[in-house]
VOPAGU-2260 file (C-alpha; in pm, 1 decimal, decimal comma):
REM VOPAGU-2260
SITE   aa  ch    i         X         Y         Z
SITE  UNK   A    0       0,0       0,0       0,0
SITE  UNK   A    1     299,9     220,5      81,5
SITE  UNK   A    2     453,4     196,2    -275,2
SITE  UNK   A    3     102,0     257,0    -401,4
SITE  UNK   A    4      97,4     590,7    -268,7
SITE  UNK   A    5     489,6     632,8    -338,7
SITE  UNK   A    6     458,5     571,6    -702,2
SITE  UNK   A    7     150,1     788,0    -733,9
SITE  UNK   A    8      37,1     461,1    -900,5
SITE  UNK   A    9    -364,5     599,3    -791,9
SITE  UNK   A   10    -315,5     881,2   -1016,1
SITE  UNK   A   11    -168,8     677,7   -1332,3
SITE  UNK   A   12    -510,2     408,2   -1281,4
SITE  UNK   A   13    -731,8     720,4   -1205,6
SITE  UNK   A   14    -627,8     885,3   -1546,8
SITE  UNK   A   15    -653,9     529,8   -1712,6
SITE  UNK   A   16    -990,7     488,1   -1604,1
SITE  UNK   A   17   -1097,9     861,4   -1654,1
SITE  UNK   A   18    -980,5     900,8   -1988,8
SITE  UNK   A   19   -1118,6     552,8   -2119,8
SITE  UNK   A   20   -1452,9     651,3   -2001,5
SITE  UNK   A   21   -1448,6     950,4   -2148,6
SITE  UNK   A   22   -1282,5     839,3   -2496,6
SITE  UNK   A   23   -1574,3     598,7   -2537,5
SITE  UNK   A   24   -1870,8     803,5   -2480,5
SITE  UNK   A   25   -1722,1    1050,3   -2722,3
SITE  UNK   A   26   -1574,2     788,9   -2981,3
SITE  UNK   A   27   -1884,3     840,2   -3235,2
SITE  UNK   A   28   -1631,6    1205,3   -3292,3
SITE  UNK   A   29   -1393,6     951,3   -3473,3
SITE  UNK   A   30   -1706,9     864,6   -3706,5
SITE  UNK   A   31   -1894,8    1245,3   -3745,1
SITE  UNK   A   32   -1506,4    1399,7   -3777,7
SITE  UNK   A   33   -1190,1    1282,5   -3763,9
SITE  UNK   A   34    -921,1    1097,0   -3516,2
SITE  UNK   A   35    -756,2    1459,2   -3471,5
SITE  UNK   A   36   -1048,6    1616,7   -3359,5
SITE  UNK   A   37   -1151,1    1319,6   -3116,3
SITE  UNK   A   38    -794,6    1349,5   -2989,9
SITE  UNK   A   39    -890,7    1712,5   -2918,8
SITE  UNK   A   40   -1164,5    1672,5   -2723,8
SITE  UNK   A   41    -982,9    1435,2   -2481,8
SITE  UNK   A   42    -674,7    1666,1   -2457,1
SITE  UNK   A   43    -876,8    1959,1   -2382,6
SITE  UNK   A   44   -1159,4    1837,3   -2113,8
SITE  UNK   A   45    -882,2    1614,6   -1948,3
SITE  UNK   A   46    -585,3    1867,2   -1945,8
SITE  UNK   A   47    -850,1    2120,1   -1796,9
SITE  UNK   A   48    -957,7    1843,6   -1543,5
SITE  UNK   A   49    -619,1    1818,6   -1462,2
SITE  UNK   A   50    -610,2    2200,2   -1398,0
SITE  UNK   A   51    -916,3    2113,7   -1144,2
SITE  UNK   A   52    -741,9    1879,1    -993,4
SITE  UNK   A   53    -411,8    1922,9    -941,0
SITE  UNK   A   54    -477,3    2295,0    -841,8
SITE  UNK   A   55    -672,2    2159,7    -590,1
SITE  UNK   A   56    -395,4    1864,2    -435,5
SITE  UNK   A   57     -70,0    2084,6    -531,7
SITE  UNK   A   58    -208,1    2444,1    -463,4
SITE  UNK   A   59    -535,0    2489,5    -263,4
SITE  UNK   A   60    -528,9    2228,2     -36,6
SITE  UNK   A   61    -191,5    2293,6     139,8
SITE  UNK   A   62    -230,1    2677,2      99,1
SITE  UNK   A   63    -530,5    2718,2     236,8
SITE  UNK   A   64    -720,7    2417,2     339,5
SITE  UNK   A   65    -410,1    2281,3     571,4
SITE  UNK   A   66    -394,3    2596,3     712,6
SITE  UNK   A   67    -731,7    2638,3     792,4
SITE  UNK   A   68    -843,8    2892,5     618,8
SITE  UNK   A   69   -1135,7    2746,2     489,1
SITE  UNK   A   70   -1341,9    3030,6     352,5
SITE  UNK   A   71   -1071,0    3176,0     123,9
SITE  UNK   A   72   -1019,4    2814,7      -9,2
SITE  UNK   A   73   -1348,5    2753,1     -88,4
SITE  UNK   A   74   -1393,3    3076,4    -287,6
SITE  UNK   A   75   -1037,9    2992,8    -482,9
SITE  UNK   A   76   -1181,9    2658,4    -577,2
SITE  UNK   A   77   -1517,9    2814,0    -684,9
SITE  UNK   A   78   -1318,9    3000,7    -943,2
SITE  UNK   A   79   -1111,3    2719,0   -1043,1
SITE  UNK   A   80   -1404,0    2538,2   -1139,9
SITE  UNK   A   81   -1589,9    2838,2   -1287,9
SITE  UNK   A   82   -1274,7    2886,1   -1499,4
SITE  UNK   A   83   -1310,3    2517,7   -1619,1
SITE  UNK   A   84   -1686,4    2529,2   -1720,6
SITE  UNK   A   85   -1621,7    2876,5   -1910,0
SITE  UNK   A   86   -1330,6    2733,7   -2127,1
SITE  UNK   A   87   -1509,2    2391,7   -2147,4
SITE  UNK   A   88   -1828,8    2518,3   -2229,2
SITE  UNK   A   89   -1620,1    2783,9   -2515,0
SITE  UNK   A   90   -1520,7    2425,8   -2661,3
SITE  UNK   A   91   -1823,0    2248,8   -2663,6
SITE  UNK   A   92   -1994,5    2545,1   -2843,8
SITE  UNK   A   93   -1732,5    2523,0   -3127,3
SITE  UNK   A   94   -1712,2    2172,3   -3142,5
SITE  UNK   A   95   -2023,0    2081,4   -3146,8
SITE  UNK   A   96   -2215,9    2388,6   -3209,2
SITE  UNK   A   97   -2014,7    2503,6   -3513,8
SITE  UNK   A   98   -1815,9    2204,3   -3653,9
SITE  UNK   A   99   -2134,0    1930,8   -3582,0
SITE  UNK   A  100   -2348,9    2169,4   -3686,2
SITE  UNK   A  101   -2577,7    2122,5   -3368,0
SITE  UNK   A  102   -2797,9    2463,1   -3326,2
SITE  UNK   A  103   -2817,4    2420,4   -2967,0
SITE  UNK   A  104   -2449,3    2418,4   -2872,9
SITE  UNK   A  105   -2418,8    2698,1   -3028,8
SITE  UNK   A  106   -2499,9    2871,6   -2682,8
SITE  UNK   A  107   -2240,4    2941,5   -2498,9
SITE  UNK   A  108   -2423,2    2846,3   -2169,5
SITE  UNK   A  109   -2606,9    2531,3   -2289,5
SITE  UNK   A  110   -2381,4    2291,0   -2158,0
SITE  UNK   A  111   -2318,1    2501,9   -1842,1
SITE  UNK   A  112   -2497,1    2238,2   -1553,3
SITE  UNK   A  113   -2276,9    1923,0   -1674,5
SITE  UNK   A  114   -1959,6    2056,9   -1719,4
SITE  UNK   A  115   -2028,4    2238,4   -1369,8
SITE  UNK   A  116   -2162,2    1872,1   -1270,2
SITE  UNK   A  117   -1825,4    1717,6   -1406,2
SITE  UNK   A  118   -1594,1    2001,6   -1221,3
SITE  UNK   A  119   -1763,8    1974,2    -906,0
SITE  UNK   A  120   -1733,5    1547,4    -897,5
SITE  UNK   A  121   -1390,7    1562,2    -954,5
SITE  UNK   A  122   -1287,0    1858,4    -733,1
SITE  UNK   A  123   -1468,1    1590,8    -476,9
SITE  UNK   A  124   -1288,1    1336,1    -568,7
SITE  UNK   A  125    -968,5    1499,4    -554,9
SITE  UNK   A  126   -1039,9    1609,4    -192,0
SITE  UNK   A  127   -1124,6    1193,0    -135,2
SITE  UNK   A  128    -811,1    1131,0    -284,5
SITE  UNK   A  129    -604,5    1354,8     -46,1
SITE  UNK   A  130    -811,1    1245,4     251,8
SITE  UNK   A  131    -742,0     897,0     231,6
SITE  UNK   A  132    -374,6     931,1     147,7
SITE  UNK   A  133    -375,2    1149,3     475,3
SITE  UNK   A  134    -567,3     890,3     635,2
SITE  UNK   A  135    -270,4     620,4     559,5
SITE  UNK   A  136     -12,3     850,8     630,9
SITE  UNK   A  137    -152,6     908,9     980,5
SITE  UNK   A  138    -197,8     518,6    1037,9
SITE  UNK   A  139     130,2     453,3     916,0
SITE  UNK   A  140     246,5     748,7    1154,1
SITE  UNK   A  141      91,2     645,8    1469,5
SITE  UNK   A  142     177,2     262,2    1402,1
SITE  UNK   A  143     569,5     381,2    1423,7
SITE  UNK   A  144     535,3     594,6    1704,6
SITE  UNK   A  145     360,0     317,7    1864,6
SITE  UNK   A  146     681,3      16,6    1761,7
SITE  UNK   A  147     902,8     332,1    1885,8
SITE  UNK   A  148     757,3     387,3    2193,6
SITE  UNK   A  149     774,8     -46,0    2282,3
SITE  UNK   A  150    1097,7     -22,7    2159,1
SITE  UNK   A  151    1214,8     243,3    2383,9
SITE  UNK   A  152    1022,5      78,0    2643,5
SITE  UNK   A  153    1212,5    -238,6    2576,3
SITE  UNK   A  154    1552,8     -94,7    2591,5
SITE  UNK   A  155    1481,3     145,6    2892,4
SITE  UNK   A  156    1348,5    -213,3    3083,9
SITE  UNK   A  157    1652,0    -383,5    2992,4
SITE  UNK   A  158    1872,7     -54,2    3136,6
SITE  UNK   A  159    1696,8      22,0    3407,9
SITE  UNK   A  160    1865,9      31,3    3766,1
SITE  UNK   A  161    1647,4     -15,5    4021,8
SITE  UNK   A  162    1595,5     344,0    4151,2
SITE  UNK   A  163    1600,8     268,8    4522,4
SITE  UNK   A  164    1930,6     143,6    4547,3
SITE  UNK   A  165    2014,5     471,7    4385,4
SITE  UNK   A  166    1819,4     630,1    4633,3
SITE  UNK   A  167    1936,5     495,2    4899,7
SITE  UNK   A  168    2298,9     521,0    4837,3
SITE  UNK   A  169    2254,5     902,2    4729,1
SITE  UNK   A  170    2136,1     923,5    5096,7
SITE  UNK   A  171    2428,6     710,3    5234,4
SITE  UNK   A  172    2607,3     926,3    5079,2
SITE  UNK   A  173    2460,1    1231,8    5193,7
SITE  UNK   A  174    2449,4    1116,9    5537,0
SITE  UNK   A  175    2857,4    1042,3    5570,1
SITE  UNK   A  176    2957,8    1365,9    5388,9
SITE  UNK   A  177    3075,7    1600,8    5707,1
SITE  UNK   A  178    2778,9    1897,5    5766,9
SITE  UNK   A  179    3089,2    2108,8    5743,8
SITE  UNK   A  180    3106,8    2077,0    5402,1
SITE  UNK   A  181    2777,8    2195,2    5233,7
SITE  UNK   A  182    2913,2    2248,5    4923,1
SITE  UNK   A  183    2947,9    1865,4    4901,6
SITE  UNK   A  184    2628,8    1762,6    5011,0
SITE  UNK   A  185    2436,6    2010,4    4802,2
SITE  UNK   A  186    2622,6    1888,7    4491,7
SITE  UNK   A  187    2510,3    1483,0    4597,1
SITE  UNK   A  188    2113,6    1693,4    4659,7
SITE  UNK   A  189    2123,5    1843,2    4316,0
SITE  UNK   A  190    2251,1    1507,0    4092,6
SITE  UNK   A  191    1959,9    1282,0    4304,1
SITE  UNK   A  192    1734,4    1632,6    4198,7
SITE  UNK   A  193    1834,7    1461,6    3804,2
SITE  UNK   A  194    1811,5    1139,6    3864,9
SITE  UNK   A  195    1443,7    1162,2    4027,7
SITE  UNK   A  196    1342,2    1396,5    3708,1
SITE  UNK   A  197    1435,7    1172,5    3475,7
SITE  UNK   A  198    1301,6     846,6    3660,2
SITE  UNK   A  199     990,6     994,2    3810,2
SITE  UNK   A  200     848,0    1323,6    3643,9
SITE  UNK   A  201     921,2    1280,2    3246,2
SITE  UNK   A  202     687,9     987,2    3188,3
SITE  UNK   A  203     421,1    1272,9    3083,4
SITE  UNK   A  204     341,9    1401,2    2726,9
SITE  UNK   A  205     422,7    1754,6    2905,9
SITE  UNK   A  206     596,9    1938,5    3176,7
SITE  UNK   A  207     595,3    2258,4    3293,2
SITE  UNK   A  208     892,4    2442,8    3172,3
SITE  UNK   A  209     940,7    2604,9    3492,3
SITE  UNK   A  210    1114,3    2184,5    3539,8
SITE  UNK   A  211    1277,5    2150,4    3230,0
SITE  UNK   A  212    1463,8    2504,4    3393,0
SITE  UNK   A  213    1544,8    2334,1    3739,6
SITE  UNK   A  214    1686,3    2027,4    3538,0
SITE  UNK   A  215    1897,3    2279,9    3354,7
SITE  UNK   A  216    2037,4    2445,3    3609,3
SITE  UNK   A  217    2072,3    2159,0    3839,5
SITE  UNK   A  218    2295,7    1991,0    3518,0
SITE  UNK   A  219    2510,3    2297,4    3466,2
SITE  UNK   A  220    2574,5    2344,8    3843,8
SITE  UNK   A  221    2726,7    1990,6    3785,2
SITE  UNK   A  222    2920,5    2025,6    3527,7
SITE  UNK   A  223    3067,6    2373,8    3610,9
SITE  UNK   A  224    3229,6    2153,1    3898,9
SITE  UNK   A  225    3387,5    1927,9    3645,1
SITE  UNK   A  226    3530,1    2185,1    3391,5
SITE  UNK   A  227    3812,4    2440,4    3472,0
SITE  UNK   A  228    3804,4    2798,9    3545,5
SITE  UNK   A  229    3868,7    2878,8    3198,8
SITE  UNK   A  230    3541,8    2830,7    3107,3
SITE  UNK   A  231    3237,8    3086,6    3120,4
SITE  UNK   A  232    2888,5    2960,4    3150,7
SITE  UNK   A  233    2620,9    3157,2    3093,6
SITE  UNK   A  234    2266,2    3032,2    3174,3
SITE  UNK   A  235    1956,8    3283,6    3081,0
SITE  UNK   A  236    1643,7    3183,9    3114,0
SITE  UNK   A  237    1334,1    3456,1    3089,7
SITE  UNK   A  238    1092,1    3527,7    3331,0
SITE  UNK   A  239     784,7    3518,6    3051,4
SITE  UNK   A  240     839,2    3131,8    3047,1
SITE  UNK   A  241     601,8    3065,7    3333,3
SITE  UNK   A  242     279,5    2876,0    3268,7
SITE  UNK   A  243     404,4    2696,8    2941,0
SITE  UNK   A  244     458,2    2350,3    2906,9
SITE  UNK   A  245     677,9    2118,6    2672,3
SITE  UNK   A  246     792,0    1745,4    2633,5
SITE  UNK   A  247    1065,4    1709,8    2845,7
SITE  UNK   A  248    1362,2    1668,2    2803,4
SITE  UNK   A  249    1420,1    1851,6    2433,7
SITE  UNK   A  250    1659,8    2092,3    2544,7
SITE  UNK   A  251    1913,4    1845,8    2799,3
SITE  UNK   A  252    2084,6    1658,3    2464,2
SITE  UNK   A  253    2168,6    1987,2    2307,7
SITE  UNK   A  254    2386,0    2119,0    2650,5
SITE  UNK   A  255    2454,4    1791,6    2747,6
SITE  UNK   A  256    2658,1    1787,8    2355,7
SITE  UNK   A  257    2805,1    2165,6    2478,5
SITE  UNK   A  258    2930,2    2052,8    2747,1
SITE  UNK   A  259    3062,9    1756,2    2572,7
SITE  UNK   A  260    3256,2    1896,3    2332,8
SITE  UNK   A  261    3356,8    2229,9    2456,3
SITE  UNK   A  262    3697,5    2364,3    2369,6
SITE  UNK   A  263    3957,9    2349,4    2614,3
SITE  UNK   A  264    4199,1    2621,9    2524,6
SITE  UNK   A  265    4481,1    2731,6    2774,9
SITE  UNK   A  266    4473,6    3111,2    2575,6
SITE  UNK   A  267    4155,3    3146,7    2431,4
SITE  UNK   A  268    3833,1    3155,7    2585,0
SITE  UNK   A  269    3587,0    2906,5    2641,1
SITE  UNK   A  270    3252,2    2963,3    2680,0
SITE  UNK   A  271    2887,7    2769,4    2658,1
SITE  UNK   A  272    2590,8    3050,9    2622,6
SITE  UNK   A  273    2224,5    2876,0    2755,3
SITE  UNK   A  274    1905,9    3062,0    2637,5
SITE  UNK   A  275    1537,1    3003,9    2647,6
SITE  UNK   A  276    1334,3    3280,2    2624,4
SITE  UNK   A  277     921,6    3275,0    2464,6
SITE  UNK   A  278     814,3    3490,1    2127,7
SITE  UNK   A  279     511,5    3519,4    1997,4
SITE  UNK   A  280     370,3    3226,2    2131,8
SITE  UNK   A  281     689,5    2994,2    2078,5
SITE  UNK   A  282     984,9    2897,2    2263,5
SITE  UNK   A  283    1320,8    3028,3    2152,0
SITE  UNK   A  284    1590,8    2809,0    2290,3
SITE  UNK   A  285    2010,1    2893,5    2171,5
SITE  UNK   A  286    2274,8    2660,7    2320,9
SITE  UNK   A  287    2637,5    2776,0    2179,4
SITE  UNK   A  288    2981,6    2629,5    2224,4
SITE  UNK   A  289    3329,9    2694,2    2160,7
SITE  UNK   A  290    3533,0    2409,6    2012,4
SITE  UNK   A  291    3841,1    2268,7    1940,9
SITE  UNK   A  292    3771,7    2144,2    1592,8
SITE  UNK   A  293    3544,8    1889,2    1442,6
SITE  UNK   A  294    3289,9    1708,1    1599,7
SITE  UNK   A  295    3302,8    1401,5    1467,0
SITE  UNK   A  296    2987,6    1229,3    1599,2
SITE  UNK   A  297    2732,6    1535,5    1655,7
SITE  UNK   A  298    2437,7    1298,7    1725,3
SITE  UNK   A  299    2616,9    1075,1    1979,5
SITE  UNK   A  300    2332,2     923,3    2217,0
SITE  UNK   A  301    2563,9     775,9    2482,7
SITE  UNK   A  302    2497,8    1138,3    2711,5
SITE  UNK   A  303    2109,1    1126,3    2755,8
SITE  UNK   A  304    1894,5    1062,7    2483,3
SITE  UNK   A  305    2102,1    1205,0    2205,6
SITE  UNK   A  306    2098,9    1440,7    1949,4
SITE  UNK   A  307    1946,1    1240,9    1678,3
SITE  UNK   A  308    1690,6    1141,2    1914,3
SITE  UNK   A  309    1563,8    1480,4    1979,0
SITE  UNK   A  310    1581,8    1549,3    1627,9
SITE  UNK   A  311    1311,1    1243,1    1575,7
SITE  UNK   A  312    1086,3    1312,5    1895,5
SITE  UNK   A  313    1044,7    1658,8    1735,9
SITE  UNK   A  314     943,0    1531,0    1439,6
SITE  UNK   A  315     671,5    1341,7    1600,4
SITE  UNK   A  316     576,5    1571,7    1892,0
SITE  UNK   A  317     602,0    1888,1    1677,7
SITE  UNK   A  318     537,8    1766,1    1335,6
SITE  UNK   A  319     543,0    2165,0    1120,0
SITE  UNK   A  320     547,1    2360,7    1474,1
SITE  UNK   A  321     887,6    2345,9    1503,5
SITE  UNK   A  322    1194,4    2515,6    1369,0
SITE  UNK   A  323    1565,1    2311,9    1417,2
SITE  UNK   A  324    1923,8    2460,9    1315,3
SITE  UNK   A  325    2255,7    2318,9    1380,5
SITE  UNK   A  326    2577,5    2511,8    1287,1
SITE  UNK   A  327    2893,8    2393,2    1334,4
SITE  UNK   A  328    3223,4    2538,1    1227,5
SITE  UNK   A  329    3577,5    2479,9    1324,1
SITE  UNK   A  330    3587,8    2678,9    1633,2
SITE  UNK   A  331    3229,9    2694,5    1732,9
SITE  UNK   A  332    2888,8    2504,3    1780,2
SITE  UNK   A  333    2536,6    2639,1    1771,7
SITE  UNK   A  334    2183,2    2510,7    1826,9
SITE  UNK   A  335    1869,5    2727,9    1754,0
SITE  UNK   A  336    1562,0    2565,6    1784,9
SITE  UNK   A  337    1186,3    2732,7    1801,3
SITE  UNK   A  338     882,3    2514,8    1891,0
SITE  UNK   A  339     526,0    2683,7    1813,3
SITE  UNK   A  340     340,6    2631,5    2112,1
C-alpha cells in the first residue's frame, strides 16, 4: 500500500480509467469527424480536469485548506471550477455547435450544468483522494510511534537500575559527607534532583517548563564543577516562560553535547551561552559552544537521549510547529531551535 501511494500509481489508474470513459462516450467524434479532432476533445476536457485537480492537491489544499483557512479556499476553488466550465463550455460550443453543426451548442451556456456537474465530482474526488492518502499517512504514523515507543520501552526495561538502590545510596552518601562541608552535600542533593526527574516526572506528554529550567540548572551546576576555570557559563532563562509547558527533556541533549565537546583552550576563551526565552507564542531556545575542531559524531546518544533522538521526537511531537538549526564550524557550535506552542 505504501509503494502505491509512493509511485503515485492511484493517479496513473485514475487517469486510465478517466480518460477511457471519457474516450468511449465521445468515440462516435472519430465517425462524425476525424481521429484529430476526437484526440482534441480528450486533450482539452482532461488537461482542464487536470487544472481542477491538481490545483486543488498541489495548490489549494496545502495553501489554504491545511492551514485552515477554509473560507478563502473555498472561494479559490469556486473560481477554479468556474474557470473550467467557461473554457469547457467555449469548446463544446465550437465543437459541437459550429463544426457538428448542432444549433443548440451553439450557446455558450447550454452545456453550463454538466460541465459544472463534471468540475464539481472531480474537485470531490480529488479532496477523497487527499483524505485517504492522509488517512494512511496518519496510520502509518501512529503505528511507528507506537513500535518506537515499545521499543524504547524495551531498551529502557533492559537498562533500568532499580531506583532505590540509587536512592538509597545518594542518601548514604549524603548522610557520611561532614555537615561542614555543604558544598558537598548540596552537589550529591542536586545530581539525586536529576536522577528523580528523569526516573519519576518525564513519563508525561508535558511538563511545565518552569522543570525543564530546574533540570537545567541543576545539570550545569554539575558540570561547572567538572570543567576548569577557563570556562564561562552563561545560563539565561526569561521570566515570561512561566505557565508553558513542553515534552521534556528537548533541550538536555543539546547542553549535554556543549558541554561535551567544549573547547579546552589554555589562551583562548571558552565559553557555553544557555538561552530560552518565549516569542510570539513559541519557545526560543540557543545553546552555543566553543570548540576545538570537528565534531566528529554530533548525534552521539551515549549522554542522555542524544541528538538524533531529539531530532526524531520533534518530528513526532512537533510535526510543522517546530523550527531546528545546527551550525557547526571549526571553532564553534550552535543550536537554535523554536517550537510553536
Amino acid at each position: 500500500m505504501e509503494k502505491f501511494f509512493r509511485y503515485r500509481l492511484d493517479h496513473v489508474l485514475f487517469w486510465i480509467a478517466t480518460i477511457s470513459f471519457h474516450a468511449y462516450n465521445r468515440s462516435n467524434i472519430i465517425y462524425d469527424l476525424s481521429v484529430s479532432d476526437f484526440v482534441g476533445e480528450l486533450l482539452v476536457r482532461n488537461i482542464l480536469l487536470a487544472g481542477v485537480i491538481y490545483g486543488n492537491l498541489w495548490v489549494l489544499i496545502p495553501r489554504f485548506f491545511d492551514t485552515k483557512r477554509y473560507g478563502l479556499y473555498f472561494l479559490t476553488l469556486s473560481g477554479i471550477v468556474l474557470g473550467y466550465v467557461f473554457l469547457k463550455n467555449l469548446h463544446d460550443m465550437y465543437l459541437y455547435g459550429y463544426v457538428l453543426g448542432d444549433v443548440e451548442r451553439q450557446s455558450l451556456l447550454t452545456n453550463t450544468f454538466y460541465n459544472l456537474s463534471i468540475a464539481v465530482f472531480y474537485a470531490i474526488f480529488s479532496m477523497a483522494i487527499w483524505l485517504s492518502r492522509e488517512w494512511f499517512y496518519q496510520r502509518e504514523l501512529v503505528q511507528q510511534i507506537r513500535n518506537e515507543q515499545l521499543i524504547t520501552e524495551l531498551q529502557y526495561l533492559k537498562s533500568q537500575i532499580n531506583p532505590h538502590i540509587v536512592f538509597n545510596t545518594l542518601n548514604l552518601i549524603y548522610g557520611s559527607i561532614h555537615k561542614t562541608n555543604p558544598e558537598a552535600r548540596h552537589l550529591v542533593v542536586q545530581f539525586s534532583d536529576l536522577l528523580r526527574y528523569q526516573l519519576y516526572e518525564c513519563n508525561v506528554e508535558k511538563v511545565p517548563i518552569q522543570k525543564e529550567i530546574e533540570y537545567l540548572k541543576n545539570y550545569v551546576n554539575l558540570q561547572r564543577l567538572r570543567k576548569n576555570d577557563n570556562l564561562n557559563v552563561s545560563l539565561t532563562l526569561k521570566d515570561e516562560l512561566k505557565g508553558v509547558s513542553v515534552a521534556p527533556l528537548l533541550f538536555s541533549p543539546f547542553v549535554e553535547n556543549a558541554f561535551k565537546y567544549v573547547s579546552n583552550h589554555e589562551v583562548k576563551p571558552n565559553c557555553i551561552t544557555i538561552q530560552l526565552a518565549l516569542t510570539n507564542n513559541a519557545l526560543i531556545f540557543n545553546c552555543y559552544n566553543t570548540k576545538n575542531g570537528k565534531i566528529s559524531k554530533t548525534t552521539d546518544g551515549s549522554g542522555g537521549i542524544g541528538i538524533a533522538n531529539v531530532k526524531r521526537r520533534l518530528e513526532l511531537l512537533y510535526p510543522q510547529q517546530h523550527q531546528l538549526k545546527i551550525t557547526e564550524e571549526t571553532d564553534r557550535f550552535e543550536v537554535d531551535l523554536k517550537i510553536v506552542l
